[in-house]
C-alpha positions as CSV (number, residue, x, y, z in Angstrom):
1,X,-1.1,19.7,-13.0
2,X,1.2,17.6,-10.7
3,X,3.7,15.3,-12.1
4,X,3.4,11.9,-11.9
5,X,6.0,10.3,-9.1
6,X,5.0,6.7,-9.3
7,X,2.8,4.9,-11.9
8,X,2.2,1.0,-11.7
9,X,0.4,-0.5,-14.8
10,X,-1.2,-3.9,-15.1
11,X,1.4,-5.4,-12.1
12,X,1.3,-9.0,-12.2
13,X,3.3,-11.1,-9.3
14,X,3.1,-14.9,-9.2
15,X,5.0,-17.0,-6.7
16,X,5.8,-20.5,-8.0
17,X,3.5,-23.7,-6.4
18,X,5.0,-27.0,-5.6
19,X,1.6,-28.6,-5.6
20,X,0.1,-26.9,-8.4
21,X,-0.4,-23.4,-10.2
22,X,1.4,-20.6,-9.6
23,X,-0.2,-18.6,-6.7
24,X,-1.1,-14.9,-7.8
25,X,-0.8,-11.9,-5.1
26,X,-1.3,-9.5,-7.5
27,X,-3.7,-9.6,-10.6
28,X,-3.1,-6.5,-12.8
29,X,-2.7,-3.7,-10.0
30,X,-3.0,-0.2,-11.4
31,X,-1.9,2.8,-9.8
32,X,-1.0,6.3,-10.8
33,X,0.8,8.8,-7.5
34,X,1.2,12.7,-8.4
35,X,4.3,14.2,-6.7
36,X,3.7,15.4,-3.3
37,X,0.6,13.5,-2.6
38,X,-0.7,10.4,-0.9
39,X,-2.2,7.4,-1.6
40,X,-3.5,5.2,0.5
41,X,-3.9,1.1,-0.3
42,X,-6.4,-0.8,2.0
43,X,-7.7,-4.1,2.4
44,X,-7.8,-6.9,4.8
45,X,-4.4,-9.4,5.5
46,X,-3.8,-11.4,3.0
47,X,-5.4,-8.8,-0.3
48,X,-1.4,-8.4,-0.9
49,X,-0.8,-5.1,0.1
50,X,2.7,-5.9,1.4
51,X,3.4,-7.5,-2.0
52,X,2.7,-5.0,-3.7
53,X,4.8,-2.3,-1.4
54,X,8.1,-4.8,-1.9
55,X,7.2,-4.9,-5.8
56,X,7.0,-1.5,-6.4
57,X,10.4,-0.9,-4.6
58,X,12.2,-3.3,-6.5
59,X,12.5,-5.9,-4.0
60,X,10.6,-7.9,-6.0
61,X,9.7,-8.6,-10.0
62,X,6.9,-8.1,-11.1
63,X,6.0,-11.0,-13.1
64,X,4.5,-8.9,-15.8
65,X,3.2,-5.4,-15.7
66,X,5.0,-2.0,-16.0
67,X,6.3,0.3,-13.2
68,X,7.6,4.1,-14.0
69,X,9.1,6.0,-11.9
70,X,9.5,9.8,-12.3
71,X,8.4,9.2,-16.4
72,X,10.8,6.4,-16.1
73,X,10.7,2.8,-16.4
74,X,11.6,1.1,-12.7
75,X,13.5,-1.9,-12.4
76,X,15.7,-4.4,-14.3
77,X,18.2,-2.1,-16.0
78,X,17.2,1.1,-14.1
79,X,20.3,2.7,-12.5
80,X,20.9,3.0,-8.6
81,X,20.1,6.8,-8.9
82,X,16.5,6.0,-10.1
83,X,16.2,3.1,-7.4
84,X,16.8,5.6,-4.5
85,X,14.2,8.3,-5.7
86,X,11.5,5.3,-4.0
87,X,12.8,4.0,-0.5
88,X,10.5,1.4,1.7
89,X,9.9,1.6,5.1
90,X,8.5,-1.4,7.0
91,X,5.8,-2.1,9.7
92,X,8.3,-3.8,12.2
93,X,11.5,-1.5,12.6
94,X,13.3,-3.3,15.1
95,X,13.2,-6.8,12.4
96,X,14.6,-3.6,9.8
97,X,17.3,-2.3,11.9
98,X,20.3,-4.2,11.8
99,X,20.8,-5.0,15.9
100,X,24.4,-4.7,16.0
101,X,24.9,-1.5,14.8
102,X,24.3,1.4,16.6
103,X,22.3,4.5,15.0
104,X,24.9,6.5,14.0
105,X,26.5,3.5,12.1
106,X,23.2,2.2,10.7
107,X,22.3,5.9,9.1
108,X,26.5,6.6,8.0
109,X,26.6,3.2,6.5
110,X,23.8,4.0,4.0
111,X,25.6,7.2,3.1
112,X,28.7,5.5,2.8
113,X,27.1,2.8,0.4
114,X,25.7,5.3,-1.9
115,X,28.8,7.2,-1.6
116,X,26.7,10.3,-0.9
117,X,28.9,12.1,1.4
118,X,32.4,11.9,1.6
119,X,34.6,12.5,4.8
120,X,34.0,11.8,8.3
121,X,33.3,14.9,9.6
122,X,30.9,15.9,6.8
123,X,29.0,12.2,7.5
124,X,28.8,12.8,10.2
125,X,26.9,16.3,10.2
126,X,24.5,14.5,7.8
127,X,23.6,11.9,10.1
128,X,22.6,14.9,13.1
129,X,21.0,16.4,10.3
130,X,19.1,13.7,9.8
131,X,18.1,12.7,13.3
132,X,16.7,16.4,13.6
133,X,14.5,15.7,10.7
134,X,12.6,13.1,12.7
135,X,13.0,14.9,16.2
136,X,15.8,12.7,18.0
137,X,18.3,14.5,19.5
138,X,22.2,13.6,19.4
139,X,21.8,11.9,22.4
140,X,20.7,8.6,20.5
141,X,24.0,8.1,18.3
142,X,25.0,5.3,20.0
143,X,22.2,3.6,20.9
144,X,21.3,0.1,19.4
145,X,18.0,-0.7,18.3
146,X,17.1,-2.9,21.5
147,X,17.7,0.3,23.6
148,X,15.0,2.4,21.4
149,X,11.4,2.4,22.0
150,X,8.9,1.2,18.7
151,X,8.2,5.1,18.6
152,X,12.1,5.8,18.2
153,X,13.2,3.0,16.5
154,X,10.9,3.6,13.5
155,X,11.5,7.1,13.2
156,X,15.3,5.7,12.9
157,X,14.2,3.7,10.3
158,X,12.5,6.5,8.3
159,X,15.5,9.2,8.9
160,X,17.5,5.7,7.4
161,X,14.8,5.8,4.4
162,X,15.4,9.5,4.0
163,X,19.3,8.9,4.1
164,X,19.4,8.7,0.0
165,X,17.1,11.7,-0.7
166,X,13.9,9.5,-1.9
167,X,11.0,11.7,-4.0
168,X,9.1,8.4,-3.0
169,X,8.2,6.5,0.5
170,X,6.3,3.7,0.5
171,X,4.8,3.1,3.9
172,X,3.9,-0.4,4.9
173,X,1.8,-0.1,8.0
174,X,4.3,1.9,9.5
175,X,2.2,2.5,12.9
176,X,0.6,-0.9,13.4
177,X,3.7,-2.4,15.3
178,X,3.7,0.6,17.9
179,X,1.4,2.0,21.0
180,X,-1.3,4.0,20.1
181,X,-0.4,6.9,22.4
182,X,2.8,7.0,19.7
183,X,0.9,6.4,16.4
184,X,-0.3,10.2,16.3
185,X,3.4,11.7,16.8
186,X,4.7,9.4,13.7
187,X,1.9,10.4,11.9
188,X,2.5,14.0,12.5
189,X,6.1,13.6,11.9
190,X,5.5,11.8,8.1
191,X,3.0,14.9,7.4
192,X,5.5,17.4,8.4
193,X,8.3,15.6,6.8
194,X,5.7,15.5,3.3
195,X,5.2,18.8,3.7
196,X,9.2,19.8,4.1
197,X,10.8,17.6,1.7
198,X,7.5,17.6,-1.0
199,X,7.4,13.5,-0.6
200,X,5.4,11.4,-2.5
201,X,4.4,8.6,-0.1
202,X,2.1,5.2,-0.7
203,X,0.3,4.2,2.8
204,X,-0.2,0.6,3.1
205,X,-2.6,0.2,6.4
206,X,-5.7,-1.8,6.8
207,X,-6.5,1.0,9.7
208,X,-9.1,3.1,7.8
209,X,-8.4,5.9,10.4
210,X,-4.6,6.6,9.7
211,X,-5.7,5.9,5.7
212,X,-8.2,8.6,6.1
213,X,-6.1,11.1,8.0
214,X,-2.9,11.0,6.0
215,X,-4.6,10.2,2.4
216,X,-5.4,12.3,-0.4
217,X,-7.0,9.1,-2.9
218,X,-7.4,5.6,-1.6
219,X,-7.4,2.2,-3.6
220,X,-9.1,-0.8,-2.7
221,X,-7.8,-4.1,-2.5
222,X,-9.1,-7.8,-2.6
223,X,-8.1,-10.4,-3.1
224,X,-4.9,-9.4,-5.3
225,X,-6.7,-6.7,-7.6
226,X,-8.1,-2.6,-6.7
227,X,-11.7,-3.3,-6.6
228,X,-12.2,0.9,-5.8
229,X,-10.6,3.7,-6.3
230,X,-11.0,7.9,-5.9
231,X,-10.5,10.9,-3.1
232,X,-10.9,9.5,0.0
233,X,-14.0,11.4,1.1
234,X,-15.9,10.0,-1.8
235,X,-14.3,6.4,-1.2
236,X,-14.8,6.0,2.1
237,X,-17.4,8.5,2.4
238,X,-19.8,7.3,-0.1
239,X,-18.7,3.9,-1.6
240,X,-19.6,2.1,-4.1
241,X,-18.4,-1.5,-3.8
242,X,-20.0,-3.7,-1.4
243,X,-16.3,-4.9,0.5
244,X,-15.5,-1.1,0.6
245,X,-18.6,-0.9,2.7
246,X,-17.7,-4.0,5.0
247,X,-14.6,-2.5,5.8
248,X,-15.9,1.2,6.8
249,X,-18.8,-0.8,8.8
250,X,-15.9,-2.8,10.4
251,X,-14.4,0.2,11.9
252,X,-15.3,-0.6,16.1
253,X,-17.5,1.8,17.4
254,X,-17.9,2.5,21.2
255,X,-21.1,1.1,21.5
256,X,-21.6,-2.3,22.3
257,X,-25.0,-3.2,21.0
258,X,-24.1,-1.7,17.5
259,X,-21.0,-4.1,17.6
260,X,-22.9,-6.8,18.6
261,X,-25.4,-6.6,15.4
262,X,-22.4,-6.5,13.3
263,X,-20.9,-9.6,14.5
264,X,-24.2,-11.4,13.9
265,X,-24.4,-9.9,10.6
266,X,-21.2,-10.9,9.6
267,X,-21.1,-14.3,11.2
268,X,-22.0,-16.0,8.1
269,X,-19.0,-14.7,6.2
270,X,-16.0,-16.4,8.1
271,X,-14.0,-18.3,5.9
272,X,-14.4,-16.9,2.7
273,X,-11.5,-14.7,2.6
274,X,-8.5,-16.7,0.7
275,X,-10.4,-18.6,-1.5
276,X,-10.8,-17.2,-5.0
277,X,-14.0,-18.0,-6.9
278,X,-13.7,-20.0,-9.7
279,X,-15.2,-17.5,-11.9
280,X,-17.5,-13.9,-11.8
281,X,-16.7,-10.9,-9.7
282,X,-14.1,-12.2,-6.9
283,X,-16.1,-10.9,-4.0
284,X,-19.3,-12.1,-5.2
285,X,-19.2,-14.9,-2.2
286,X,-19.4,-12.6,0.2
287,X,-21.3,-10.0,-1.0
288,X,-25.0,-9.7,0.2
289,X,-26.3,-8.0,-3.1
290,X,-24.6,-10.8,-5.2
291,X,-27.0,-11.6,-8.6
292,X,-26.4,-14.0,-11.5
293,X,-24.2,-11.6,-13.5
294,X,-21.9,-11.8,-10.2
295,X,-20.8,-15.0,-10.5
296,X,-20.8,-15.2,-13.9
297,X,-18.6,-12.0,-15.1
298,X,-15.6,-10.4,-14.0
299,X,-16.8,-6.6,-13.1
300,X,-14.3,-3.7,-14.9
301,X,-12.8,-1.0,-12.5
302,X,-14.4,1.9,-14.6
303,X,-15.4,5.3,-13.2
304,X,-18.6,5.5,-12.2
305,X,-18.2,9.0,-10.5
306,X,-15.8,12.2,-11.3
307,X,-12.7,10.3,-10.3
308,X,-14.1,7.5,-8.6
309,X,-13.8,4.4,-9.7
310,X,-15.6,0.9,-8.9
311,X,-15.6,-3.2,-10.3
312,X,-19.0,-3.6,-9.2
313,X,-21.7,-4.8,-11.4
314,X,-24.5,-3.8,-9.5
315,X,-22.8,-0.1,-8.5
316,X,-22.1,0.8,-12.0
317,X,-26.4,-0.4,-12.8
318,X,-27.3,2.0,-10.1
319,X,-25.0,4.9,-11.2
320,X,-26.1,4.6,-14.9
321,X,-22.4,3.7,-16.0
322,X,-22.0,1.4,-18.2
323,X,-22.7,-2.6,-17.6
324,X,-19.1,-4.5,-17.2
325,X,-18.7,-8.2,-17.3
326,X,-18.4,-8.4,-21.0
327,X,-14.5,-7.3,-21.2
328,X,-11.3,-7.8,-19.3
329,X,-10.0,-4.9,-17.4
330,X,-7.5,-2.4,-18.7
331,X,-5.4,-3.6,-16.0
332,X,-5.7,-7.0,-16.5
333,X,-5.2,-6.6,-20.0
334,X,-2.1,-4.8,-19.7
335,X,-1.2,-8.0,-16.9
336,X,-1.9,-10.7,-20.0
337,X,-2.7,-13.3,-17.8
338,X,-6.1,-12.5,-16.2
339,X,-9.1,-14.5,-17.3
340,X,-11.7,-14.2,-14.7
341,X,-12.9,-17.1,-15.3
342,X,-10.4,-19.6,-14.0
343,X,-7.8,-17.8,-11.6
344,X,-5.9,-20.1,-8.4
345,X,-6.2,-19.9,-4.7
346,X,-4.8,-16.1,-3.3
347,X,-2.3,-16.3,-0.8
């Protein structure tokens, strides 16, 4: 069995309100990542899938909940050798690339930071080995970021993220800033690169198609918590939750009338997103097979299937698990602040 390169347990992150109560992005986020695989993390703007990217690299604290990386505990007094085993890289690389330095200084100043290589020349040979990891030749040493396209730039910043010898990348949407006649070549170039290197890697995309081509499980998110989780052919293939459904039906098709009935059918739902329900299974607003027991209790995230998991009342009724609104979630017991029943706006 695979070790474990990244587990998250009961993650908690509050940002403080002037107006009011803190303002939760995450509310008890599980996650468990075996080395060398991929899991994806969907949901729609605003769920706080970037929050949770920047928490689980350390840039910042969890407010309560537990993150291990490698067996070992992450953050406060882990040691910079443990911080570089997870490396982020972001959606927009040219905001992530310093614009005064060129590429060969933004890639030799990481090494020189970490004191990973010492000596000019040997730097140096790093760096070219570096840019032939993500197919760019020496010709682009001396570039600056304003002279690279979004394609190049971001594999930059990746070769940058690969500088320290990370076991770990978390991906935040690394393809929506850039054409979609590039997308495919970065995508190819992060599989490759998995396959080389044996990199664990956390996708953060609300595109269902890059989630489903580079994925091997998929979580769920809404509204701050995993509301679904299991192999993405079974999650996206045969789910369970109601929003897991909205967001595979939301993927266009090219055919106009289909489209169509799916804006009508969704017409009634604008607005809903953002505002957390003051008590009951958060999506329960939204959701067209919404009952009593909906608004009333907060669903558990139990599996319903061989390794698929759902916080759905009515899912876990139809697939003879058991009935959850009468307890908290592990992971929002492990959080210690969920109730359920009275939780603030989502940002």
């Amino acid at each position: 069995m695979a070790e474990v390169a990244l587990r998250a347990t009961g993650v908690v992150k509050e940002y403080p309100s002037r107006r009011g109560p803190p303002v939760r992005a995450l509310r008890g986020v599980s996650v468990c990542l075996p080395e060398a695989r991929t899991l994806g993390v969907v949901g729609e703007s605003g769920c706080g899938k970037s929050t949770l990217a920047r928490v689980l690299v350390g840039l910042e604290k969890p407010t309560s909940g537990r993150i291990e990386l490698m067996g070992e505990a992450a953050g406060g007094q882990a040691g910079p050798a443990l911080a570089r085993r997870i490396q982020l890289v972001f959606q927009d690389p040219f905001s992530s690339l310093n614009p005064r330095l060129t590429v060969s200084s933004a890639l030799t100043e990481v090494l020189a930071v970490h004191d990973l290589v010492t000596g000019r020349a040997q730097r140096r040979q790093r760096v070219d080995e570096l840019l032939a990891m993500v197919a760019l030749g020496p010709r682009f040493l001396d570039r600056y970021p304003h002279e690279l396209s979004g394609g190049q730039a971001q594999r930059v910043a990746i070769a940058r993220a690969l500088a320290v010898e990370p076991r770990l990348l978390v991906l935040d949407e690394p393809t929506s800033a850039l054409d979609v006649s590039v997308r495919a070549e970065v995508m190819n170039l992060l599989t490759r690169l998995q396959d080389q290197l044996a990199l664990s890697y956390v996708f953060i995309s609300h595109d269902l198609a890059m989630v489903r081509h580079i994925s091997d499980t998929i979580s769920v998110m809404y509204l701050g918590k995993i509301v679904e989780a299991g192999p993405y052919e079974a999650v996206l293939g045969a789910p369970l939750h109601p929003y897991t459904r909205a967001l595979a039906e939301a993927v266009p098709l090219p055919d106009p009338e289909v489209e169509a009935g799916r804006r009508k059918a969704s017409a009634g739902e604008a607005g809903a997103l953002g505002a957390e329900p003051p008590g009951g299974c958060p999506y329960h607003p939204r959701c067209p097979l919404a009952e009593e027991i909906c608004r009333a209790q907060v669903p558990e995230l139990v599996e319903l299937r061989p390794g698929h998991e759902a916080a759905c009342h009515i899912a876990a009724r139809e697939t003879g698990g058991q009935e959850t609104g009468t307890q908290q979630t592990g992971t929002q017991q492990t959080g210690g602040q969920e109730t359920g029943a009275q939780e603030e706006a989502s940002p």
